[in-house]
matplotlib code that plots the C-alpha trace (Angstrom):
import matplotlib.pyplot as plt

x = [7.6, 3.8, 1.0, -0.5, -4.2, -5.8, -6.4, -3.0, -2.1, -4.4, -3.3, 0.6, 0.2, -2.2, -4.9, -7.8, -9.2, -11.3, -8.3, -6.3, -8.9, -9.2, -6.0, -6.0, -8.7, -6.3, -3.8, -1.2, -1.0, -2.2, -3.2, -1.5, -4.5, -7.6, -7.7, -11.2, -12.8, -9.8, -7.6, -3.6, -0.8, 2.9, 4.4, 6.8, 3.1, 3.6, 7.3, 5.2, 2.3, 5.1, 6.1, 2.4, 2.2, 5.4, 4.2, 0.7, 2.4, 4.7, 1.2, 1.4, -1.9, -2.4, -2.4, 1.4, 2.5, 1.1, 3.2, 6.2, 6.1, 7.0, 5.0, 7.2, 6.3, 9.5, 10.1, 11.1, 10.8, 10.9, 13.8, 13.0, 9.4, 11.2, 12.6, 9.9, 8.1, 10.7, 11.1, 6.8, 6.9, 10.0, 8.0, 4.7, 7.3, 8.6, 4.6, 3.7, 6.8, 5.5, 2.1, 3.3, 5.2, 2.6, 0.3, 2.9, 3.5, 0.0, -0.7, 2.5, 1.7, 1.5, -0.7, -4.4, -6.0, -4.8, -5.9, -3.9, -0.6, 1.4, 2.9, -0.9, -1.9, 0.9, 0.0, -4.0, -2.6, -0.9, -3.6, -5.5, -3.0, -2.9, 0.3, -0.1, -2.2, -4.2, -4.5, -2.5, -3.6, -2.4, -0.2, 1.6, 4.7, 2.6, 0.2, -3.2, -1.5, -3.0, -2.7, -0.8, -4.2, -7.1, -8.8, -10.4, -13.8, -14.8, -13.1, -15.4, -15.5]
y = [-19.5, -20.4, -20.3, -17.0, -17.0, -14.7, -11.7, -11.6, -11.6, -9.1, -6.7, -7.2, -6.8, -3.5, -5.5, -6.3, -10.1, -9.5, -8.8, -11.9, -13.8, -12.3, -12.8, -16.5, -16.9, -15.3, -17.6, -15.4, -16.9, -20.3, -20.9, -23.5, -24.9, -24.0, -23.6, -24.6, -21.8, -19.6, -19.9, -20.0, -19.2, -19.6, -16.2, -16.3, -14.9, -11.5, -11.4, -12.6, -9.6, -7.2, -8.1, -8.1, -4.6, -3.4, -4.6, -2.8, 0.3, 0.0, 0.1, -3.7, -5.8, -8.5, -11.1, -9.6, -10.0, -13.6, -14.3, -13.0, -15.9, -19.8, -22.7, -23.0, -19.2, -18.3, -14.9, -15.4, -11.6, -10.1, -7.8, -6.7, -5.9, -4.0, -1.6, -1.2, 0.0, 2.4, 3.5, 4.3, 5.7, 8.6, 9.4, 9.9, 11.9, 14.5, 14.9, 15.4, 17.7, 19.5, 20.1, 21.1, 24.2, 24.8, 25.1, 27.2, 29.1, 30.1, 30.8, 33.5, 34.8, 38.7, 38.7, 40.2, 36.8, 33.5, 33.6, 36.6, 34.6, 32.7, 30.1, 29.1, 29.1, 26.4, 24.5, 24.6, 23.8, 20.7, 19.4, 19.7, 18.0, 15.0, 15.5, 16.9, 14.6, 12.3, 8.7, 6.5, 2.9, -0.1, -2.3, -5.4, -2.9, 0.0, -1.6, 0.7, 2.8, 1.3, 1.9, -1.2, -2.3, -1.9, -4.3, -5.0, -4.2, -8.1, -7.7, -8.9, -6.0]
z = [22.4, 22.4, 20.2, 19.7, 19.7, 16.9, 19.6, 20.6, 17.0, 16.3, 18.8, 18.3, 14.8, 15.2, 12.3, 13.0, 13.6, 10.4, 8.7, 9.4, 8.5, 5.3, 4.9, 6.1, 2.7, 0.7, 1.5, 3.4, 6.5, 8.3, 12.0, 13.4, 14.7, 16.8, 21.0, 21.2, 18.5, 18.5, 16.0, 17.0, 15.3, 15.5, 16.6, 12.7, 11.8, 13.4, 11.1, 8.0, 8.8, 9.2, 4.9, 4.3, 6.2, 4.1, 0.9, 1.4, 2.5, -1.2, -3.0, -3.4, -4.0, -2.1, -4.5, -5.1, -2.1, -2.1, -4.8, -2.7, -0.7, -1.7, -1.1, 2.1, 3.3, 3.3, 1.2, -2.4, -3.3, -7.4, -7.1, -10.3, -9.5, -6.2, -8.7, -10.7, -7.9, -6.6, -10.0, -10.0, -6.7, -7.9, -10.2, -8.1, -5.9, -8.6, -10.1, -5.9, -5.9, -8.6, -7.7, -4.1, -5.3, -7.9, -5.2, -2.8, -5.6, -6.0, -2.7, -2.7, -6.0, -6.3, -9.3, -8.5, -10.0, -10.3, -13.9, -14.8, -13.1, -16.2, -13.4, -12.1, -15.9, -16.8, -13.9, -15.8, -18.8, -17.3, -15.4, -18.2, -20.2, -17.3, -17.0, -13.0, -10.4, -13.3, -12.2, -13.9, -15.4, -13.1, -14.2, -12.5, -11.7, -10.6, -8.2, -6.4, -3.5, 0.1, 3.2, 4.8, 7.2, 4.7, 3.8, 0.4, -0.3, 0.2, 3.4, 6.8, 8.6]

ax = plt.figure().add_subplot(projection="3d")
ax.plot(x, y, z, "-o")
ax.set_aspect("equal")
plt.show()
């Protein structure tokens, strides 16, 4: 199959050309050369964006993801850090699951005021407590949630 030039690359892979370049300085992927200014790439790069895209979507940084490829770019992927992911993101679901019938609940209750309602009032007590829809401190296994295609802040745009 041919070279891809950065457009085509761009538009298969739904990213911006900003965004593969930013990704080229970060180390994540490598043109195979340049077609006069446009860079080219070997099509493997729209399988490697698809990980990339995956791992962003998992709440994975960037320089994580780097790290789930070897020198080689072949995937060499933490199965450990995997599950500690999963492991964060059921318990973002049960917190979300949580809140949403909180929320439901207050919406349906019969009580003249939310105040006066003792279900709303736990759910008060819990936010206030952190314990419902606080951020939580990042750590290696419970990396910022990102949309897959956003780039960073020092991103070209």
């Amino acid at each position: 199959m041919p070279e891809l030039d950065i457009a085509e690359v761009a538009h298969r892979a739904g990213v911006p050309a900003s965004t593969l370049r930013f990704y080229e300085e970060k180390g994540l992927i490598t043109p195979t050369g340049r077609r006069g200014l446009r860079r080219q790439y070997d099509p493997a790069v729209l399988e490697r964006l698809s990980l990339i895209a995956l791992g962003r979507t998992a709440g994975f940084s960037l320089d994580e993801i780097a790290r789930m490829f070897a020198p080689d770019g072949r995937p060499r992927i933490d199965r450990q850090l995997l599950v500690a992911r999963a492991d964060e993101l059921d318990r973002t679901i049960q917190e979300l699951a949580v809140l949403r019938d909180s929320l439901r609940h207050a919406a349906a209750c019969p009580a003249p005021s939310h105040v006066e309602c003792p279900t709303f009032r736990r759910l008060l007590r819990a936010a206030a407590a952190g314990a419902v829809g606080a951020p939580r401190r990042r750590t290696p296994a419970t990396p910022r949630r990102r949309t897959p295609n956003t780039p960073r802040k020092q991103s070209p745009r």
